[in-house]
C-alpha positions in Angstrom: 36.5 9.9 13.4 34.5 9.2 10.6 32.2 11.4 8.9 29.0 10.1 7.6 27.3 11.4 4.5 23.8 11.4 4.2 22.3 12.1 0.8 18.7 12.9 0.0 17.0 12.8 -3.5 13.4 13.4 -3.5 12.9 13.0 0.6 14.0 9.5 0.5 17.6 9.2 2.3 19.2 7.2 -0.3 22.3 6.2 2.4 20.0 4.4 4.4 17.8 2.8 1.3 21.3 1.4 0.2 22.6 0.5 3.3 19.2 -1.4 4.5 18.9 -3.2 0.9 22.8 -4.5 1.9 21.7 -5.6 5.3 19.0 -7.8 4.1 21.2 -9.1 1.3 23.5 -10.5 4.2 21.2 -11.6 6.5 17.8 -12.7 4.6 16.2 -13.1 8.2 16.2 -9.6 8.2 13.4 -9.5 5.5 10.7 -11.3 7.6 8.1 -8.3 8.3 4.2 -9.3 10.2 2.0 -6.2 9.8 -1.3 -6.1 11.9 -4.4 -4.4 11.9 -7.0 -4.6 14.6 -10.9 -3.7 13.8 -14.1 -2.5 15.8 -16.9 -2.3 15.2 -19.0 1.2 15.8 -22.4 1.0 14.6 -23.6 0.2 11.3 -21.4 -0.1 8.6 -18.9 2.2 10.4 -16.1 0.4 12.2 -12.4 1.6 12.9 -9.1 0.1 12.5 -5.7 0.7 14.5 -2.0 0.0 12.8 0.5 -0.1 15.6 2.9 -2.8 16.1 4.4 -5.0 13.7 7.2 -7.5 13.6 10.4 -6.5 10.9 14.0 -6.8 11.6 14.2 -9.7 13.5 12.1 -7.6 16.5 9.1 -6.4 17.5 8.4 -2.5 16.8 5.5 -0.4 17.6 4.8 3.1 16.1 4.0 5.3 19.7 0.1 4.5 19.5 -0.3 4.1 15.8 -2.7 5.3 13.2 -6.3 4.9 12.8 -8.6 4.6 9.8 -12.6 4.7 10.2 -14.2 2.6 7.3 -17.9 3.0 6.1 -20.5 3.1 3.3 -21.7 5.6 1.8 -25.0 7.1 2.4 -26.7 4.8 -0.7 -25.4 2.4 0.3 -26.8 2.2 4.3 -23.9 3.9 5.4 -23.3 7.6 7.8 -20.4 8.0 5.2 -18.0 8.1 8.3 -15.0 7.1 6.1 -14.1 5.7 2.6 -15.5 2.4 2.0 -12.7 -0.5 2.6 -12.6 -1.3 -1.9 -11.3 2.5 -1.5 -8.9 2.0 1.0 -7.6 -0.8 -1.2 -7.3 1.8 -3.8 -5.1 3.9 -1.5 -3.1 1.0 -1.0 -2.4 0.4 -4.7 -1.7 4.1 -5.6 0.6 4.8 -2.3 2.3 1.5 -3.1 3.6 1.7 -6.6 4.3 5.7 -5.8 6.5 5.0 -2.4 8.1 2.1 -4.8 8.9 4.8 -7.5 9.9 7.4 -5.3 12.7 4.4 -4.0 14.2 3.2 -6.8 14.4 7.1 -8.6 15.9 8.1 -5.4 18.2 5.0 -5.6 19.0 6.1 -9.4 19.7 9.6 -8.4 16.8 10.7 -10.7 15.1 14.0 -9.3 11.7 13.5 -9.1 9.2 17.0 -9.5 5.7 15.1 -9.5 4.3 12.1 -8.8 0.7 11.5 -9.0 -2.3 8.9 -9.9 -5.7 8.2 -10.6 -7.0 4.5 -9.7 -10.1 3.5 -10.6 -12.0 0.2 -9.8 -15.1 -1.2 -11.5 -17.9 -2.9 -9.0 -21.2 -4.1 -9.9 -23.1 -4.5 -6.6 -25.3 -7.8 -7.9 -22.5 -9.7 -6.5 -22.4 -8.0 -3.0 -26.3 -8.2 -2.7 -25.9 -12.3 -3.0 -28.2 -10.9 -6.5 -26.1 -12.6 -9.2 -24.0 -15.7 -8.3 -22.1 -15.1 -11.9 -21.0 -11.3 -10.9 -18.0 -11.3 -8.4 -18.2 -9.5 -5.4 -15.0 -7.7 -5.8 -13.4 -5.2 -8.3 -13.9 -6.5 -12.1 -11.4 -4.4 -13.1 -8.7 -1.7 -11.9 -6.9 0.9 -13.9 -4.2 3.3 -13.0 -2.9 6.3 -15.0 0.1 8.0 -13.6 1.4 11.1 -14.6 5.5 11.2 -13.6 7.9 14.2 -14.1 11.5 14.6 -13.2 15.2 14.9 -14.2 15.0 12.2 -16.7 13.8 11.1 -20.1 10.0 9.6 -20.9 11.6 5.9 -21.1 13.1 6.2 -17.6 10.4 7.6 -15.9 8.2 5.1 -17.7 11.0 2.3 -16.9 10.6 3.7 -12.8 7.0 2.8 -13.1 7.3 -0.7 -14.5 10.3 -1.3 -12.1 7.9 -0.1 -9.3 4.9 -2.4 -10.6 7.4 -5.4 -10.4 8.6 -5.2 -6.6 5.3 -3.3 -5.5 3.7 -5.8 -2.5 0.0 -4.5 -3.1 0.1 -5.4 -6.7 1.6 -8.8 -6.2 -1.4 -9.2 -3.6 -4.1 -8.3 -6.2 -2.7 -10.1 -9.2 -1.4 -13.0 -7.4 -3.6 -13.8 -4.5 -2.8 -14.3 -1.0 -4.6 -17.3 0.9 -6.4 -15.9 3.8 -7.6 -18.2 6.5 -10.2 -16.6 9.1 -10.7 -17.7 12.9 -13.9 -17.2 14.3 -14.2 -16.5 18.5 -17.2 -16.3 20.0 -18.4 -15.6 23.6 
């Protein structure tokens, strides 16, 4: 009988990290992933998203009913500030990318991690949005991050775990790089 080890650094079971990162190696298929969201409407600017199912591993997997996320403006801005607006929610994404991505690769290194945590900010000017300034975008002008990252090792490595994170971090490819995104419309 064989005995198997598991070893955890910072939460992250660093077995399974490895042992997954091998599997894709020898089978690439492995690696395809389809995430989906679905969206209602409520009233107003408020609407509500569901994140259940999704494709990865050469199957389909669901998460037993999913997670949901209600989206809306705030008050100023003709919302019921039911939830955080959906430029925030791409905030979230950025920060809990590059910190899940960090948490990974110190666990990887065997680097003890005892805090992670950011500040993203993103720059809007609304003259865009309003359709009052064809020369102002209608997205972020600008996004900064500060993060602040202590653990078992020196200033260059944690700084290095950052960078490393930055590089293989899917959110930050998808702001920097662009994504095409195609829309269907259905109507009734």
């Amino acid at each position: 009988m064989t005995a198997t080890t598991t070893t955890t650094v910072n939460g992250v079971d660093t077995h399974a990290l490895l042992t997954t990162r091998e599997a894709v190696r020898e089978h690439p298929e492995l690696a395809k992933f389809q995430f989906r969201a679905t969206n209602d409407w409520i009233s107003g600017t408020h609407n509500r998203s569901t994140i259940d199912g999704y494709f990865g591993a050469g199957q389909e997997l669901d998460r037993s009913g999913g997670f949901t996320f209600d989206a809306d403006h705030p008050r100023v801005l003709t919302g019921e500030d039911n939830g955080p607006t959906p430029v925030e929610f791409l905030l979230h994404a950025l920060a809990a990318c590059l910190t899940a991505g960090l948490v990974n690769i110190a666990s990887a290194r065997g680097i003890t991690l005892t805090k992670v945590s950011s500040t993203v900010t993103g720059d809007i000017d609304l003259l865009g949005i309003l359709g009052l300034d064809r020369d102002v975008r209608n997205g972020y002008s600008g996004i900064r991050i500060a993060m602040t990252v202590e653990g078992d090792a020196s200033a260059e490595e944690l700084a290095g775990l950052v960078e490393r994170s930055r590089r293989r971090s899917a959110v930050f490819d998808v702001l920097t790089n662009g994504t095409s995104v195609d829309i269907e419309v259905r109507t009734a």
